[in-house]
Backbone as JSON Lines, residues from 0, in Angstrom:
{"i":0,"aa":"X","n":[-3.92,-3.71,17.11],"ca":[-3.26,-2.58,16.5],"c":[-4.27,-1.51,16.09]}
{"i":1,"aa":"X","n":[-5.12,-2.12,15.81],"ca":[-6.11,-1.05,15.38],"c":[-6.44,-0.04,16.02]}
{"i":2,"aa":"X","n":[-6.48,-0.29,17.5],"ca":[-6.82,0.59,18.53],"c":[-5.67,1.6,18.99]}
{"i":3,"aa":"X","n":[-5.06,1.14,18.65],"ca":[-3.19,2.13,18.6],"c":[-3.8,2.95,17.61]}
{"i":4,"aa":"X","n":[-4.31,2.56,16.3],"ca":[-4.02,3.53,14.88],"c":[-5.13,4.61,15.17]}
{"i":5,"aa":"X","n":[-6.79,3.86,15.78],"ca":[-7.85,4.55,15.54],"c":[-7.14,5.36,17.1]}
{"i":6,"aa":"X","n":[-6.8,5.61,17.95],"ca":[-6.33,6.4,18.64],"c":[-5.52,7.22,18.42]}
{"i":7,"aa":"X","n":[-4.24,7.48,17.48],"ca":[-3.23,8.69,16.59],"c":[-4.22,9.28,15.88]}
{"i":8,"aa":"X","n":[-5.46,8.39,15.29],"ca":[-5.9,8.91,13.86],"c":[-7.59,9.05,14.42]}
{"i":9,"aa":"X","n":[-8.12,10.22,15.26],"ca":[-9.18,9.63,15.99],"c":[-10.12,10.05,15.23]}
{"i":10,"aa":"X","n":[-10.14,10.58,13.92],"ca":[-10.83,11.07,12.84],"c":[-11.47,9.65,12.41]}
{"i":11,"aa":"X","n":[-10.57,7.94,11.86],"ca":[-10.55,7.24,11.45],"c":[-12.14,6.83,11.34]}
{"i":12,"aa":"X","n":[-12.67,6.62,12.45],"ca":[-14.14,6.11,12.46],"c":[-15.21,6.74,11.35]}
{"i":13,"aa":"X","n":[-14.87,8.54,12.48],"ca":[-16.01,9.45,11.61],"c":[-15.94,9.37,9.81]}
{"i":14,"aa":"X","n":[-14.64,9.28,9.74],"ca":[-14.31,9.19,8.08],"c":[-14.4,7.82,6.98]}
{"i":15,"aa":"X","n":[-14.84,6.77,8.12],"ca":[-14.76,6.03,7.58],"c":[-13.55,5.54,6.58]}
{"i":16,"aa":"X","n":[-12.44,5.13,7.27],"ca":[-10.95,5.0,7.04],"c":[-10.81,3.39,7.05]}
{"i":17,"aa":"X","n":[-11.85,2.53,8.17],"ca":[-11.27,1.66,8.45],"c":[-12.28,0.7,8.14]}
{"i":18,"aa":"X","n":[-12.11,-0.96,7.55],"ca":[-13.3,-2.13,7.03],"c":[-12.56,-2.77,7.56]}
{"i":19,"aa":"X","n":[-12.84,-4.1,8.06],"ca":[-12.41,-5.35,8.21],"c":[-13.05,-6.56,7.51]}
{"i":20,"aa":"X","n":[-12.25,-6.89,6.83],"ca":[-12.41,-7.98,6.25],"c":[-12.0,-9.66,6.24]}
{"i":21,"aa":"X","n":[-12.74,-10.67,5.87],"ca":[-12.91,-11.96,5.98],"c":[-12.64,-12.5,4.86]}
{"i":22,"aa":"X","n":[-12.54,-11.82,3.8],"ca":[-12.7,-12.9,2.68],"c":[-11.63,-12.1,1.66]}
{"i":23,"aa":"X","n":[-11.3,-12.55,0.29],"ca":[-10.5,-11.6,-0.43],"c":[-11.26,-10.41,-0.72]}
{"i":24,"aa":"X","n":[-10.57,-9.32,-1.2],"ca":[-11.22,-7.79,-1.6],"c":[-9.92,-7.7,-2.58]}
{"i":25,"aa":"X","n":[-10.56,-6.35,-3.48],"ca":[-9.79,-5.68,-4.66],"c":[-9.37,-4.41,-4.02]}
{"i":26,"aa":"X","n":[-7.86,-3.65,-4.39],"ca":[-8.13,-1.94,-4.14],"c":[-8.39,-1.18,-5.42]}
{"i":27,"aa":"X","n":[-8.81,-0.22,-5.28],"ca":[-9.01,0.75,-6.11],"c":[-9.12,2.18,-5.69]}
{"i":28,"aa":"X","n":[-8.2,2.8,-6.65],"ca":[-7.96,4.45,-6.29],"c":[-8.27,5.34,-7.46]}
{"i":29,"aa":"X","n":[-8.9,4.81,-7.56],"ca":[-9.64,5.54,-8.85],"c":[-9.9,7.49,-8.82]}
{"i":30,"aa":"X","n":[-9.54,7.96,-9.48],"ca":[-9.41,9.77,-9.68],"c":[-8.79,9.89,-8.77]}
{"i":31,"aa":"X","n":[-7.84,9.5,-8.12],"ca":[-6.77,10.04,-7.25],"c":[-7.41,10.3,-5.56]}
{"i":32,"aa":"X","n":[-8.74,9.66,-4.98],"ca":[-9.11,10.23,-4.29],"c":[-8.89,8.85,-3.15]}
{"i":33,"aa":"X","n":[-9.91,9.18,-1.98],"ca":[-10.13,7.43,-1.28],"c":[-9.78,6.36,-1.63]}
{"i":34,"aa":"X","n":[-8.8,5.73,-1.31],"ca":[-8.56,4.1,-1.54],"c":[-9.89,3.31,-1.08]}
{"i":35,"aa":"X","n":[-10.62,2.79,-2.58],"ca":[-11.28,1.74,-2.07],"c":[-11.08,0.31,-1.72]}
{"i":36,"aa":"X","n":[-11.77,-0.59,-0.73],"ca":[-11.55,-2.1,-0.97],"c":[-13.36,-2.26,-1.72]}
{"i":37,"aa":"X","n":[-13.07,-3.62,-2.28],"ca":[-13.82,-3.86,-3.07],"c":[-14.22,-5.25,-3.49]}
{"i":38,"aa":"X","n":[-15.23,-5.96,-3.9],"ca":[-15.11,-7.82,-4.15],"c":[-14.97,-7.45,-5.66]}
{"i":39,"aa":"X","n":[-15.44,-6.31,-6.62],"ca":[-15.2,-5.87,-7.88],"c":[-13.86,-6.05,-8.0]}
{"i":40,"aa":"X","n":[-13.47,-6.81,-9.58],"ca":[-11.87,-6.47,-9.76],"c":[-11.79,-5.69,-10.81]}
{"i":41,"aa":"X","n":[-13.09,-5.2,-11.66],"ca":[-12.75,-4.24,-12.55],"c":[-12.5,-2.71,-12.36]}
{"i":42,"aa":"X","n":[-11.39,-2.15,-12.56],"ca":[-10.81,-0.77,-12.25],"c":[-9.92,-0.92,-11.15]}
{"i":43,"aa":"X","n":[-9.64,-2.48,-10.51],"ca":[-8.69,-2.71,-9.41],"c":[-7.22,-2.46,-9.87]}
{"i":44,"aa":"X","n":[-6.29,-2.48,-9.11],"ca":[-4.99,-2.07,-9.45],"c":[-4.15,-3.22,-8.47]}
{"i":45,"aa":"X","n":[-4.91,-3.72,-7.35],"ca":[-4.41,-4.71,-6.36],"c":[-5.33,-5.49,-5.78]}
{"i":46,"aa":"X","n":[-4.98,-6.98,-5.89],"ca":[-5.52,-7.78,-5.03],"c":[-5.43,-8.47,-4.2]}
{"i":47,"aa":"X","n":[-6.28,-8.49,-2.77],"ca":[-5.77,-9.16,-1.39],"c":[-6.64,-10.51,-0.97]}
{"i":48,"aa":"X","n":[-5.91,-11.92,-1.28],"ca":[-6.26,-12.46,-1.5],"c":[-6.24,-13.55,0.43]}
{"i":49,"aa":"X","n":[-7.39,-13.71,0.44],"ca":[-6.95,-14.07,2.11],"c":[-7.84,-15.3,2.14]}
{"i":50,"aa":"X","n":[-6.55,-16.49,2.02],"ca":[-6.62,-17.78,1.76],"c":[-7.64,-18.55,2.98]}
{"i":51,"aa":"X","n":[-7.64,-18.29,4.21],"ca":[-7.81,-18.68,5.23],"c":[-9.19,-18.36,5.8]}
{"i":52,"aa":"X","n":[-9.78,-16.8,5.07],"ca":[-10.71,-16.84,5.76],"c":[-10.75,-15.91,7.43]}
{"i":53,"aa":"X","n":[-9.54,-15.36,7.46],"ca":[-8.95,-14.76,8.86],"c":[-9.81,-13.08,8.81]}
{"i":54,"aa":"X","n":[-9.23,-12.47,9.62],"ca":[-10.19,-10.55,9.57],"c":[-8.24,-10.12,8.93]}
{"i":55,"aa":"X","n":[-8.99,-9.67,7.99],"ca":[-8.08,-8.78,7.78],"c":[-8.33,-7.14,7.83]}
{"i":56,"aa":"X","n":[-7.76,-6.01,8.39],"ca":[-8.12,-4.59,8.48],"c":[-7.37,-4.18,6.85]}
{"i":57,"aa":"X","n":[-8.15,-3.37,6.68],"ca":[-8.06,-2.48,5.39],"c":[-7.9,-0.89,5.9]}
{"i":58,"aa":"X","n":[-7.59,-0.58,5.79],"ca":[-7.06,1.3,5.91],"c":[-7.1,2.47,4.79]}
{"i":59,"aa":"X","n":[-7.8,3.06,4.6],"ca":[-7.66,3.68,3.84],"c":[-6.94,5.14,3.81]}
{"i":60,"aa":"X","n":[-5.74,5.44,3.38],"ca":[-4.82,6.2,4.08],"c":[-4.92,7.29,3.3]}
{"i":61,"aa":"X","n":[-4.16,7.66,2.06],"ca":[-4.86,9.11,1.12],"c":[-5.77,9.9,1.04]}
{"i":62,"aa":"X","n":[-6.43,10.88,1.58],"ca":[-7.74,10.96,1.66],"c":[-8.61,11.0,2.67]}
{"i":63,"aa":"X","n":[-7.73,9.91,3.69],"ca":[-8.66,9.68,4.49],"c":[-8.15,9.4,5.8]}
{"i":64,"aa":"X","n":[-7.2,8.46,6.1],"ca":[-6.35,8.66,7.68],"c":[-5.61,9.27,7.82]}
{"i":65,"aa":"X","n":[-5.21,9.42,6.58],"ca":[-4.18,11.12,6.82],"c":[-4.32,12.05,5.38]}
{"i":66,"aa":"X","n":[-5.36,13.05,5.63],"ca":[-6.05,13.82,5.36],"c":[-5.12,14.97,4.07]}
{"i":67,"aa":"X","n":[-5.78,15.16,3.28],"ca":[-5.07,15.9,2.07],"c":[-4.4,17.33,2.35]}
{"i":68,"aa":"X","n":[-4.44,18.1,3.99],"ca":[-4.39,18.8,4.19],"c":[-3.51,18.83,5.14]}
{"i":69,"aa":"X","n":[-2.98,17.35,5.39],"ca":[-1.46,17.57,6.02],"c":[-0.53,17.19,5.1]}
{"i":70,"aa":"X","n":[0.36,18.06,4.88],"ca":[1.05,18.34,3.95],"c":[2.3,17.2,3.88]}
{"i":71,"aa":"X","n":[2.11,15.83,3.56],"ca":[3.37,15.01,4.0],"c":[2.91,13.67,2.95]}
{"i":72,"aa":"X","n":[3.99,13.53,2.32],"ca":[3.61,12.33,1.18],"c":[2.95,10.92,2.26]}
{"i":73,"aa":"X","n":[2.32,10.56,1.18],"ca":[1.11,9.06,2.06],"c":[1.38,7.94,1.15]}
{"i":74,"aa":"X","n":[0.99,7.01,1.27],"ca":[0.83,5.71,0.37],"c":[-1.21,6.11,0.5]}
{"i":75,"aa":"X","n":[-1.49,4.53,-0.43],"ca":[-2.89,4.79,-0.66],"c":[-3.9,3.53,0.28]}
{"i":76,"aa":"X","n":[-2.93,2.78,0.99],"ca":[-3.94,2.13,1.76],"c":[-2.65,1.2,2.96]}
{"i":77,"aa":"X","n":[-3.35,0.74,3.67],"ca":[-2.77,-0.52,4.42],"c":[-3.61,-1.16,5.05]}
{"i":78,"aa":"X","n":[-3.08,-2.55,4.58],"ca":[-3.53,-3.65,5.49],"c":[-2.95,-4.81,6.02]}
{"i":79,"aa":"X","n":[-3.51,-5.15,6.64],"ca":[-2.6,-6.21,7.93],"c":[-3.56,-7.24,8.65]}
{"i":80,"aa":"X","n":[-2.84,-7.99,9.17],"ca":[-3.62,-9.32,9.94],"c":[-2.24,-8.92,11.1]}
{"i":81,"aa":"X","n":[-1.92,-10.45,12.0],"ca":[-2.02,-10.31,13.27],"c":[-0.27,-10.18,12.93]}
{"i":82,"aa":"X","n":[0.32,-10.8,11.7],"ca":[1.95,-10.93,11.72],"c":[2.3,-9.95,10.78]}
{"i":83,"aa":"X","n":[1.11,-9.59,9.87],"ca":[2.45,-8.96,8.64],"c":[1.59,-7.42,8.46]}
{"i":84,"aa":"X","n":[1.81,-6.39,8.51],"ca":[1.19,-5.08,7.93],"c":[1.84,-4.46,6.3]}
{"i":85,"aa":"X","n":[1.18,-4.4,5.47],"ca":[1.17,-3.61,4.02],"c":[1.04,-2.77,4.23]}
{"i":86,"aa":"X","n":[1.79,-1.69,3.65],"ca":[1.75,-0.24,2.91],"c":[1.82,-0.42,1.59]}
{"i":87,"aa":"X","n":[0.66,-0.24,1.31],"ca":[0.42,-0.1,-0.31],"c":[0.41,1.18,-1.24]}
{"i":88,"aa":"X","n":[1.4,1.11,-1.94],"ca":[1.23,2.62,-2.96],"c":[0.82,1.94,-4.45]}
{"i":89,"aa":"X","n":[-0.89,2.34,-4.77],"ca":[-1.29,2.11,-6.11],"c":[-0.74,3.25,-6.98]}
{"i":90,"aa":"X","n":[-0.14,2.79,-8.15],"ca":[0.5,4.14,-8.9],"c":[-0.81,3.84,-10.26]}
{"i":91,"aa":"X","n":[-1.41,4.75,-10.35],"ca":[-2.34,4.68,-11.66],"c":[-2.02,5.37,-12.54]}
{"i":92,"aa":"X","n":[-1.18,4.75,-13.11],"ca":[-0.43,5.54,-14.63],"c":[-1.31,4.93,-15.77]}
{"i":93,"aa":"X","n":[-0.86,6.19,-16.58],"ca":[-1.45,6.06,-18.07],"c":[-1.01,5.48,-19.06]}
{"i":94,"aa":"X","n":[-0.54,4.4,-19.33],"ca":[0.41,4.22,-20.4],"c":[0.18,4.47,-21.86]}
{"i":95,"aa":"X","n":[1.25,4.41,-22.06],"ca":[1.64,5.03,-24.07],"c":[1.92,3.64,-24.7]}
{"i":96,"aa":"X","n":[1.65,3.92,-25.92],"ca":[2.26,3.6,-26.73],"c":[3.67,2.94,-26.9]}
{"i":97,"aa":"X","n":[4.68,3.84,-26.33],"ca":[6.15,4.03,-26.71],"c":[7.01,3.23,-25.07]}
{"i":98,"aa":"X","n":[7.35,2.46,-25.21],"ca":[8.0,1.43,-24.16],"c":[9.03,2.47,-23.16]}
{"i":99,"aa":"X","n":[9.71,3.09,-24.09],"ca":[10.54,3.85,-23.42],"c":[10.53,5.16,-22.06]}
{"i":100,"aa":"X","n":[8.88,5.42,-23.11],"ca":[8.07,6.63,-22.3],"c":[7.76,5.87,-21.32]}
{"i":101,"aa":"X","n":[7.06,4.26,-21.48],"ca":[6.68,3.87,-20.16],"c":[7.48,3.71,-18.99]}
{"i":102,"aa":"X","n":[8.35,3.1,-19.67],"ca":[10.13,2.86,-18.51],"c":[9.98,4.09,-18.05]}
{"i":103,"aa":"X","n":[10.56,5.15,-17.94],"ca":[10.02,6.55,-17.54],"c":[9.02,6.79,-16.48]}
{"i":104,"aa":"X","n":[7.68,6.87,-17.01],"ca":[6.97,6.62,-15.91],"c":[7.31,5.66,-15.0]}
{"i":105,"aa":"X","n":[7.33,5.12,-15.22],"ca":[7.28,3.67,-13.79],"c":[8.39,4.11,-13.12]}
{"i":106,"aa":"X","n":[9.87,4.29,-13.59],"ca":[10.65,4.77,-12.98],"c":[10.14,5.94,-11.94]}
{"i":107,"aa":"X","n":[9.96,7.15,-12.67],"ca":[9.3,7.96,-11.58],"c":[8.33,7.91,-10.47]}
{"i":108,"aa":"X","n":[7.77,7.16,-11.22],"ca":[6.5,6.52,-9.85],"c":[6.9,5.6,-8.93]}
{"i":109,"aa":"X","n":[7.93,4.82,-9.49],"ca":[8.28,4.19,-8.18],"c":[9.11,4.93,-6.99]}
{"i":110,"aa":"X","n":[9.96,6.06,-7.66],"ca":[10.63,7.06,-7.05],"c":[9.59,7.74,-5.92]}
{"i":111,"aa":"X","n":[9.02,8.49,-6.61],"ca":[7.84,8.79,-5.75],"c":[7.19,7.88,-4.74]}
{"i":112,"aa":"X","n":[6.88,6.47,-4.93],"ca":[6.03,5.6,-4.43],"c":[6.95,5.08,-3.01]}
{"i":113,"aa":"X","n":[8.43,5.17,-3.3],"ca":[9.43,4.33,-1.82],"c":[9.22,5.71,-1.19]}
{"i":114,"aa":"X","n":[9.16,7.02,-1.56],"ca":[8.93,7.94,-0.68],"c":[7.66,8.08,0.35]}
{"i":115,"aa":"X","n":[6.69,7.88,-0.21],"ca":[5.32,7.76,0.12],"c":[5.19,7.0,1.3]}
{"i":116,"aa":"X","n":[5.31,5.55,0.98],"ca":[5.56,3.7,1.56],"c":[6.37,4.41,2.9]}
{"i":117,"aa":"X","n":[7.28,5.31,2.7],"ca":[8.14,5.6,3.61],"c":[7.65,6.38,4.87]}
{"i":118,"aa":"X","n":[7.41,7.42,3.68],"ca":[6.67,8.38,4.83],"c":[5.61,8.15,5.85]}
{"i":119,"aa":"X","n":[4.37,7.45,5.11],"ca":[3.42,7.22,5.97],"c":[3.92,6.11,6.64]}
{"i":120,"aa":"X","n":[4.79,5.68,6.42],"ca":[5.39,4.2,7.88],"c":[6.07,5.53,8.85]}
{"i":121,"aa":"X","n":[6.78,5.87,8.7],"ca":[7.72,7.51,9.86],"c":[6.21,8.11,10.4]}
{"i":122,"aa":"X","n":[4.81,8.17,9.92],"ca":[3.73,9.09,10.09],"c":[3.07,7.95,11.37]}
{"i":123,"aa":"X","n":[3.26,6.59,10.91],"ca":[2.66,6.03,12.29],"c":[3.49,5.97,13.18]}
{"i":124,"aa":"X","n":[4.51,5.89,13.38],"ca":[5.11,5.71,14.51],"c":[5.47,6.84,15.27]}
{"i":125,"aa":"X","n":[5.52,7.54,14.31],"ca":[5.36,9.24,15.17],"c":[4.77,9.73,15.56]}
{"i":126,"aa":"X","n":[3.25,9.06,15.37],"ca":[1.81,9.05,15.83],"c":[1.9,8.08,17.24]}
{"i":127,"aa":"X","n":[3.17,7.63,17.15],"ca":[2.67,5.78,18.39],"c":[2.18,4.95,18.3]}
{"i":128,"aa":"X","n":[2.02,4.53,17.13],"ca":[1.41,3.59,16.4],"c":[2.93,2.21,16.75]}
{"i":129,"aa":"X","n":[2.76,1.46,17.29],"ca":[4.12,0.12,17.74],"c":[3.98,-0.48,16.18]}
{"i":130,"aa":"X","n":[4.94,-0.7,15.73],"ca":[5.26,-1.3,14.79],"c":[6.12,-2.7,15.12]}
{"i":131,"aa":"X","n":[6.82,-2.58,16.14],"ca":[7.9,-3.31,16.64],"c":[7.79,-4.92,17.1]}
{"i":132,"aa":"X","n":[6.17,-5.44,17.2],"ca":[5.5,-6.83,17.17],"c":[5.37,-7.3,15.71]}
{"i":133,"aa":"X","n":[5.42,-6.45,14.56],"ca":[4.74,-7.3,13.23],"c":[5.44,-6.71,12.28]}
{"i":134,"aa":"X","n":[5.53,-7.4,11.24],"ca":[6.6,-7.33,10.12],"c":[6.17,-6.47,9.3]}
{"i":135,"aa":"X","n":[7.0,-5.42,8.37],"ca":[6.27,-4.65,7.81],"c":[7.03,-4.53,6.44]}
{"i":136,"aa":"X","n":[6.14,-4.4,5.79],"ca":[6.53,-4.92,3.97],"c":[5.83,-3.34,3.27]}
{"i":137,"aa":"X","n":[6.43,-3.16,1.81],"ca":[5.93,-2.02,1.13],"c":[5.72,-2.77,-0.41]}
{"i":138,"aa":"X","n":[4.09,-1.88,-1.0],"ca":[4.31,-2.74,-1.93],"c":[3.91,-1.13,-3.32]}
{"i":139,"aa":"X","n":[4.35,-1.33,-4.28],"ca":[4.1,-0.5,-4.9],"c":[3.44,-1.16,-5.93]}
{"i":140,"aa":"X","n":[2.47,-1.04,-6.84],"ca":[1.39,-1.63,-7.47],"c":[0.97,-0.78,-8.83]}
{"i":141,"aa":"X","n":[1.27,-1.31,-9.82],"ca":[0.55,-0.56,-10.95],"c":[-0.32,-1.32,-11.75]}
{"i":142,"aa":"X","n":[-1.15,-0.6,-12.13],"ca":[-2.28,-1.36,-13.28],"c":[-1.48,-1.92,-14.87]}
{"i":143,"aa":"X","n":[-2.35,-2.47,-15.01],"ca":[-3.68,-3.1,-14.88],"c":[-3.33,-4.41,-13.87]}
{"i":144,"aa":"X","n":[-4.46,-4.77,-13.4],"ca":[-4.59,-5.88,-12.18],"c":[-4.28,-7.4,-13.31]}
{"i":145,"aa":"X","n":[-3.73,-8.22,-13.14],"ca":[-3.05,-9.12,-13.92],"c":[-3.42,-10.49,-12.55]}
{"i":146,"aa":"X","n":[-4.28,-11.56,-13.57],"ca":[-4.18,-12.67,-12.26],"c":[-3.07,-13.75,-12.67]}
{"i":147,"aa":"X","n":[-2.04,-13.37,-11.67],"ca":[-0.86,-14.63,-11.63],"c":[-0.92,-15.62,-10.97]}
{"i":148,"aa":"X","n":[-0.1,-16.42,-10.81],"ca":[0.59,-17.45,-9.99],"c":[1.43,-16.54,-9.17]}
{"i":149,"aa":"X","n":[2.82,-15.79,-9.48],"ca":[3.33,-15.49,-8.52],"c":[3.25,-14.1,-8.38]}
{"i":150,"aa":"X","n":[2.49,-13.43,-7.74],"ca":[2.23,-12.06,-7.56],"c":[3.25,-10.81,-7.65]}
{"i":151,"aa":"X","n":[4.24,-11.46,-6.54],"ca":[4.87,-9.89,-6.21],"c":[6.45,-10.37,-7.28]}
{"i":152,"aa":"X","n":[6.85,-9.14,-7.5],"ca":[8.07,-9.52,-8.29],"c":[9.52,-10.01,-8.05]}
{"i":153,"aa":"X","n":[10.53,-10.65,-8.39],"ca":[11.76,-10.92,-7.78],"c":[12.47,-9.82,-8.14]}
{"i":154,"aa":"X","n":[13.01,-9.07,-6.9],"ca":[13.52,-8.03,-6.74],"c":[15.26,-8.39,-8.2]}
{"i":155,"aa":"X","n":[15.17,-7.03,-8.53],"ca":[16.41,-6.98,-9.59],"c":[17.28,-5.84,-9.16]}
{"i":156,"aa":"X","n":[18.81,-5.53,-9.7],"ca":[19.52,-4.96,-9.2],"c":[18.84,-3.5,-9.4]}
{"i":157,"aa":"X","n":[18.35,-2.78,-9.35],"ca":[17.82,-1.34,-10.3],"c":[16.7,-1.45,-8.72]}
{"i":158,"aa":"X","n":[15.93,-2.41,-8.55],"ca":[15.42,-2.42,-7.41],"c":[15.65,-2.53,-5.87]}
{"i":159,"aa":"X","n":[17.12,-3.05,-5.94],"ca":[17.52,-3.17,-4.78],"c":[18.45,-1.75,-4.1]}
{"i":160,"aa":"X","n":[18.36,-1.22,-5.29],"ca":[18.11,0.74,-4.79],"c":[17.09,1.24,-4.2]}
{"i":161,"aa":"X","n":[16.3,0.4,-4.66],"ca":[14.82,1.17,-4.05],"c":[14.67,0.63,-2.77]}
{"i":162,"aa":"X","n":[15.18,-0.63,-2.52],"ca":[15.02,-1.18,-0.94],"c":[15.91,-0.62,-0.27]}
{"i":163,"aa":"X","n":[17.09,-0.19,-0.6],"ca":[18.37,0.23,0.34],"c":[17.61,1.8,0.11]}
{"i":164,"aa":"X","n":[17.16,3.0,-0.3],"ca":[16.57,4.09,-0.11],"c":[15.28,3.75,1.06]}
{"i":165,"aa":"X","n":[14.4,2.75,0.74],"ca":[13.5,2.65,1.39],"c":[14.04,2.0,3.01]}
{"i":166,"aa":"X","n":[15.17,1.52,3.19],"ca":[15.14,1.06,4.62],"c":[16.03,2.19,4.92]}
{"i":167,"aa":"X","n":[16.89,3.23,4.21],"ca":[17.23,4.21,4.92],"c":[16.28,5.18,5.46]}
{"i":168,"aa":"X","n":[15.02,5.59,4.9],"ca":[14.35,6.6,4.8],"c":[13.27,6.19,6.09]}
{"i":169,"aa":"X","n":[13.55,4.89,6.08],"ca":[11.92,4.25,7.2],"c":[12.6,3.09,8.45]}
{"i":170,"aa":"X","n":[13.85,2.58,7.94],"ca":[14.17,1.23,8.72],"c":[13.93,-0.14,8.33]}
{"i":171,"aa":"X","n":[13.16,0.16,7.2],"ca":[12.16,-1.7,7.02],"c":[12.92,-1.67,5.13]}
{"i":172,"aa":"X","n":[12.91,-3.46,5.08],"ca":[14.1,-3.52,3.76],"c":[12.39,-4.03,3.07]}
{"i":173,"aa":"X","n":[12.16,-4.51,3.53],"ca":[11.0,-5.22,2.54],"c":[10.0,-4.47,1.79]}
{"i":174,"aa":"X","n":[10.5,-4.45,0.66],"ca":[9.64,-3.44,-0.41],"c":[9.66,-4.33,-1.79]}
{"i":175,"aa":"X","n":[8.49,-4.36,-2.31],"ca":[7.95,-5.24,-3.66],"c":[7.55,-4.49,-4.39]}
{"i":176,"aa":"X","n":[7.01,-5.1,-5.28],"ca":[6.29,-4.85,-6.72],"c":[5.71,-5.63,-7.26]}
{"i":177,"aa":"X","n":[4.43,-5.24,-7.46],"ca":[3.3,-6.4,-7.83],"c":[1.85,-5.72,-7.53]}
{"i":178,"aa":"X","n":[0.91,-6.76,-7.59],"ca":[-0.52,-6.34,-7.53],"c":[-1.26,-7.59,-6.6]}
{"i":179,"aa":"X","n":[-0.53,-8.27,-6.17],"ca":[-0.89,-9.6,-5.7],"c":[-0.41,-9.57,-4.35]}
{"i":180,"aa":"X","n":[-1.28,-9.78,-3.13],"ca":[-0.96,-10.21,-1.64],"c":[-1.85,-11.39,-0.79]}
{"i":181,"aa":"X","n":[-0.89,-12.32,-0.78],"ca":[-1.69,-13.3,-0.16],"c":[-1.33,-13.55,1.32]}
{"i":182,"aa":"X","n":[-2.3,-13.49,2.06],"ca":[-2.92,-13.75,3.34],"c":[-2.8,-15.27,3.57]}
{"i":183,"aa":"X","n":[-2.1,-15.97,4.69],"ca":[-2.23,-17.02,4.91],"c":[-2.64,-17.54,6.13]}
């Protein structure tokens, strides 16, 4: 797949867009700029935890495979092995004090975030990027990085708006919430 993506996106190399990785890594989007991967988990917002030891590709999409100057909402990274591809939207909110204010934010950001998840999935395939061999999941991610047992969240009714928006807007139902992706 890679060679599908670094071919739509032939910038990818020069910009250094694309790592492959073997072992687990952290993301981080720190000042709104480049999605980093990282073995650091401090300032992480998500972690990709790859049980096996397999290559996993990392993408760095905001910034960088699809450039601040095309004008079209992005998520902040993706990555994938040979069955499953992520679209990851890190939301780095500020939180308050006041619970209510936070509900708020998150609400909005996730609003924003199934748009994003969305868009840049419509941005590869409109590029020719085949999607149509490997499963494709959206994950929206907020800080602070939290180490669980079960990572991604069990979808609730308030969320299963966000999956029925998100498979209208892109085709694909699988959209989460969490900070946790494990590689098997």
């Amino acid at each position: 797949m890679i060679d599908q993506i670094k071919s739509a996106y032939n910038h990818c190399d020069q910009d250094n867009c694309h790592e492959r990785h073997a072992s687990s890594f952290y993301l981080n989007d720190a000042n709104d700029s480049k999605c980093q991967a990282s073995t650091n988990k401090i300032g992480a917002t998500c972690f990709i935890e790859n049980s096996n030891s397999k290559e996993i590709d990392f993408l760095a999409i905001d910034a960088c495979l699809i450039p601040e100057t095309r004008d079209i909402k992005k998520c902040d990274a993706v990555v994938y092995d040979e069955l499953i591809i992520w679209f990851i939207e890190l939301k780095e909110v500020q939180w308050s004090k006041s619970s209510s204010l936070n509900r708020r934010k998150r609400k909005n950001a996730r609003i924003k975030g199934v748009k994003q998840l969305a868009s840049t999935i419509l941005d590869f395939k409109n590029k020719g990027v085949n999607l149509d061999q490997i499963k494709v999941a959206g994950l929206i991610s907020f800080p602070p990085f939290i180490d669980v047992d079960n990572p991604i969240s069990i979808p609730t009714t308030s969320s299963q708006e966000r999956v029925l928006e998100f498979a209208s807007l892109c085709g694909y139902s699988d959209l989460f919430e969490g900070n946790h992706i494990v590689f098997h």
